[in-house]
N, C-alpha and C positions, 0 to 999 in steps of 0.2 A: 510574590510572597505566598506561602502555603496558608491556608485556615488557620484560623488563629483557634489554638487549643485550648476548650473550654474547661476552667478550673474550678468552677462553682462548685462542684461537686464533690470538690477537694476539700474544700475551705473548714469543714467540720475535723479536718487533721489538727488543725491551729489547736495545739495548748496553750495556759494562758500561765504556763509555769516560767515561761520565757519571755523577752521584751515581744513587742508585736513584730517589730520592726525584722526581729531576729527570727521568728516563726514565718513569717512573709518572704523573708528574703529565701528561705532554706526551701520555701514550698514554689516560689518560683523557678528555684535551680534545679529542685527533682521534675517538677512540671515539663516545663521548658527545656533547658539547656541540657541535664544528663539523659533524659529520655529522646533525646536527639528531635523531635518532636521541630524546634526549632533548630536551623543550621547557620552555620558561619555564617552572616548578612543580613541575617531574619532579625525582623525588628520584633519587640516584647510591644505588649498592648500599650497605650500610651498610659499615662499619671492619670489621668481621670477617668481613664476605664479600668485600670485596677484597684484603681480607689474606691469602685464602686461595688468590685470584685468581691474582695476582700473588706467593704466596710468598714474602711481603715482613712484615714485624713492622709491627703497628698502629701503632707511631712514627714507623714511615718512612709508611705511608698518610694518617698524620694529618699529618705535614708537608708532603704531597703536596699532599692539600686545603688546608690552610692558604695554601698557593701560588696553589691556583685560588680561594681567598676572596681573597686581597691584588690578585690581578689583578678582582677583579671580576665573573668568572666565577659563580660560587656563594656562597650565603647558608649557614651553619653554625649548625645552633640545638642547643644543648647538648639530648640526649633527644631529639630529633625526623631530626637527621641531614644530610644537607646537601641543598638546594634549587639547583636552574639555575635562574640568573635572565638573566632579559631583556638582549638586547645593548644595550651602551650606544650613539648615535649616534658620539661620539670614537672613535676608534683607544684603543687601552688596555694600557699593557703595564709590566711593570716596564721601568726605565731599566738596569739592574743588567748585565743580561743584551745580550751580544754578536749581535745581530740587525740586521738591515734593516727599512726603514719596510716592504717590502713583506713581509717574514715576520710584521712587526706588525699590519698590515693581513688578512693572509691569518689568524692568531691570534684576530684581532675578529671573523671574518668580514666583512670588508670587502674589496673587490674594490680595488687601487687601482691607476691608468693612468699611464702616461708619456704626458709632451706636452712639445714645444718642445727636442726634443734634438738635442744638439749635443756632438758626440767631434772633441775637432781635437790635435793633437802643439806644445807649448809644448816654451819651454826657461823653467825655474825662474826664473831672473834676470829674467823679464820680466813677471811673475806678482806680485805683492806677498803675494795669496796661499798666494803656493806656497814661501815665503822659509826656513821651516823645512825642505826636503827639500833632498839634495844637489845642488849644482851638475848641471845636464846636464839633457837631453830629460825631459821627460814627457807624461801624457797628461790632457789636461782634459776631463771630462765634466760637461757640463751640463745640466739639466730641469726640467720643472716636474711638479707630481705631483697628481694630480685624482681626488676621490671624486665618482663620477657626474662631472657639468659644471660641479664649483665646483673652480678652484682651490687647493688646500689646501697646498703649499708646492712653494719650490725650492730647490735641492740641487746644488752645485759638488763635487766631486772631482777630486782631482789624485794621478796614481797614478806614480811614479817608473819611466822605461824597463827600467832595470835588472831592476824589481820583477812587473812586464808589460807587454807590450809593447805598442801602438796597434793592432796588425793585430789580438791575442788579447780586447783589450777590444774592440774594435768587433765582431768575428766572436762571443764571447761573451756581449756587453753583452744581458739580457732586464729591465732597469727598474733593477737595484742592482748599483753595484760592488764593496758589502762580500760580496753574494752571491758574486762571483765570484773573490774572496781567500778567502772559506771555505772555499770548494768546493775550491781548488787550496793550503789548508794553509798560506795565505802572513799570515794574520793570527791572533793570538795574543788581542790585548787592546787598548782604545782608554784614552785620556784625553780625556775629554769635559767639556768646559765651557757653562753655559746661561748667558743672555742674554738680558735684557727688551728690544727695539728698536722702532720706529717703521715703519711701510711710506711712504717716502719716495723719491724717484725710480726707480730704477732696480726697486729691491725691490716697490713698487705698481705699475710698469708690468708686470711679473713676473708677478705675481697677481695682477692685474687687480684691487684693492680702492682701497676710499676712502684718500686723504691722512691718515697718521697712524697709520691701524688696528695695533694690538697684534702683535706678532709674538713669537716666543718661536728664537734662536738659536741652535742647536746648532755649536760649533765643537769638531770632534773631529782629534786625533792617533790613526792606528790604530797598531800595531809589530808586529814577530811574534815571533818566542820569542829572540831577543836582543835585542829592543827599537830595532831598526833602526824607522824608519816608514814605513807602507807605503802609506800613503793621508791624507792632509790633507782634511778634511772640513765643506763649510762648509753648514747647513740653515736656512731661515726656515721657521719653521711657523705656520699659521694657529693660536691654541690653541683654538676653539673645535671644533678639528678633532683634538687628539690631548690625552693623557691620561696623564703618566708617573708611578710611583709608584717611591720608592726606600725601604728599610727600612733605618731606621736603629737599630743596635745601642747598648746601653751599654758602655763599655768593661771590659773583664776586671779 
């Protein structure tokens, strides 16, 4: 097993805007796992050396891990400790969580490109898609999204002028528009709905795949802290290309 890479140094990254558990878990993943740092088999320091790492209680570490087991990241064998495993070829991420295909992509270690983009200024009313935001200007971004030279989905947003502006998204736009509602504090939370559909005209021409092929649809509502919304979001994904997992609780 190689040196165990020392994070101490890291630990002043920790914002305290986020649960701990969720700052720990993100800064063991950049640490360790995406800096390759550690490899397939490489064990993570145990619960009481990171515990002490990060000055954090073994409940919060152990939830930390648990996080990076449910995403897929690491293997946890009760007495032996936790194992990197092997990246999966899917993108892979929880659904839960408020991210871009490309922070999920970058998370997998996967590199993912824009192709076929197009930013042009709509007015609502003329959009069918766009029928839930309010009357007036907006801005339509559309793509398509490629791991290596395959296709792997496309992705329509529609961002309200009032919300920003055509000139700030085109002058901003680097692959995701929810990127750049995070970044300027204008989105909160989404309502997202999934979708078994078809790749059938327009959607197969899109992605260039066979008549029919599987597709998985994400149509999302994003809002920001009054639940105004700020982006209308429609995605076809190829699934054999992504991987979402939601944890579902029993009720109190």
């Amino acid at each position: 097993m190689p040196p165990t890479p020392d994070v101490g140094d890291n630990i002043s990254r920790i914002r305290a805007r986020r649960p701990l558990q969720t700052e720990i878990r993100d800064a063991l993943l950049n640490e360790y796992i995406l800096s390759n740092k550690l490899q397939p088999g490489d064990r993570l320091p145990s619960e009481t050396e990171l515990s002490r790492l990060f000055g954090a209680s073994r409940v919060t570490i152990r939830t930390a891990l648990q996080s990076l087991k449910d995403q897929g990241y690491i293997r946890i064998v009760r007495g032996s400790g936790s194992t990197v495993l092997p990246r999966p070829d899917a993108i892979r991420s929880g659904i839960d969580r408020l991210l871009s295909f490309d922070t999920y992509a970058t998370q997998s270690g996967k590199e993912i490109l824009t192709d076929d983009l197009e930013i042009t200024r709509i007015d609502t009313a003329d959009d069918p898609l766009a029928d839930v935001l309010e009357p007036g200007p907006a801005t339509k971004v559309s793509r398509t999204k490629k791991i290596g030279r395959k296709k792997v989905a496309w992705i329509v947003d529609y961002v309200p002028e009032d919300v920003l502006g055509f000139a700030a998204i085109q002058a901003g736009f680097q692959g995701s528009v929810l990127d750049l509602l995070l970044a300027g504090d204008l989105a909160e939370y989404s309502d997202c709905t999934l979708t078994s559909v078809s790749a059938v005209g327009d959607l197969r021409k899109r992605l260039g795949c066979p008549e029919g092929t599987p597709l998985l649809q994400l149509s999302e509502l994003t809002r920001d802290t009054a639940g105004k919304v700020v982006n209308r979001s429609e995605a076809w994904l190829l699934p054999d290309s992504f991987t979402f997992q939601l944890r579902r609780r029993r009720e109190s």
